[in-house]
N, C-alpha and C positions, 0 to 999 in steps of 0.2 A: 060429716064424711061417713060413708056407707062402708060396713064389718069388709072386708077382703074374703074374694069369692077362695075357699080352699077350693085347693089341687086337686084334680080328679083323681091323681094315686093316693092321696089320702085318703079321701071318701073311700073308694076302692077296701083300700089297710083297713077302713076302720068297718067294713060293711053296707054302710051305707045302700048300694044299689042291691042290698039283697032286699032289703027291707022297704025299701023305695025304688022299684024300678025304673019308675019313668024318670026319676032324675038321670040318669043314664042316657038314655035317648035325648033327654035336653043338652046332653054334652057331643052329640054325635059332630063328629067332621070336626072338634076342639083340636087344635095342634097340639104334638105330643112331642116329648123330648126323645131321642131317640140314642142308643148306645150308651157307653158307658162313660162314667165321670171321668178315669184316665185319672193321670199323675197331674199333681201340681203344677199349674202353671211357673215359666221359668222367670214370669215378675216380680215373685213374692223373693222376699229375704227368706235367709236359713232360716229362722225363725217361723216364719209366713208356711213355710213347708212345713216342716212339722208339726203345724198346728190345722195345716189341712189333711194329712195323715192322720191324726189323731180327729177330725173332726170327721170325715170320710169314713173311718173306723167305727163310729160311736152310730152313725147313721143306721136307722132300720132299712133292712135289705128291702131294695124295689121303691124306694123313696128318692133315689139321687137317679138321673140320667144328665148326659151331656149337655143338655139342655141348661143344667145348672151350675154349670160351670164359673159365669162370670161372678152370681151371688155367692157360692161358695168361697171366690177371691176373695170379695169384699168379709165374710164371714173370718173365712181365716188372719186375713190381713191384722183385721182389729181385735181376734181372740190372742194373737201372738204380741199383740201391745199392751194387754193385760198381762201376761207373762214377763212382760221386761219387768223388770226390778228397778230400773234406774231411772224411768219417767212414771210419777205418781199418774194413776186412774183415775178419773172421776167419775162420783154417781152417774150421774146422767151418761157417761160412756159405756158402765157396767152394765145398764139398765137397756142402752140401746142393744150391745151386742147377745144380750139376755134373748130381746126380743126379735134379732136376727135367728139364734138359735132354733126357736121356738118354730120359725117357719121351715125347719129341717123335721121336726118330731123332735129336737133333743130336751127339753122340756120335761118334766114330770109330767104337768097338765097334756101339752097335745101327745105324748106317746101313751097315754094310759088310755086314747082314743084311737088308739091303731091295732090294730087284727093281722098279728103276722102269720106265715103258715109255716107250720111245723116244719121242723127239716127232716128230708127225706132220709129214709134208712137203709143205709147200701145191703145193710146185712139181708139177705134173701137165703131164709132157709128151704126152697123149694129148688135151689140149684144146685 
């Protein structure tokens, strides 16, 4: 089974098309997610919500669009079953929703691959 093609907003975050243009143009007319993530869907349990809040929260800015809605369910759903206290985790579930994370940027390894931009500075001292 062949590596998974990353997300053209990552390359993007990480530089990528500066340094390799023509990957860029190999991506043209790619479907793009559009708008924003929004609130919680209202399937998840109390639990499931705040743990999309919090996962939503922790995201690098310009990495989530609407588009990613449904994985993010799935993200949250089973980051908030780690949290229960009353049903034990097992590895292999740790390990999966690890490597759910990871396709967000939340990761050590994939965010130390991403290039955010500074945030702008309202303060304008020429005003």
């Amino acid at each position: 089974m062949g590596r998974p093609r990353t997300p053209t907003n990552v390359l993007d975050a990480r530089g990528a098309f500066e340094t390799h243009p023509d990957r860029r143009k190999a991506r043209e007319g790619e479907a793009v997610g559009d708008g924003e993530i929004g609130n919680a869907p209202r399937t998840l349990s109390k639990a499931g919500k705040k743990a999309w809040r919090y996962l939503v929260g922790q995201c690098p800015e310009g990495v989530l669009t609407g588009a990613d809605r449904a994985a993010m369910e799935l993200v949250a759903g089973a980051y908030a079953e780690i949290w229960n206290k009353e049903k034990p985790i097992t590895i292999p579930h740790r390990q999966t929703v690890f490597a759910m994370l990871g396709k967000f940027g939340l990761t050590p390894s994939e965010r130390a691959g991403l290039i955010v931009d500074a945030p702008e500075d309202d303060d304008d001292d020429f005003e």
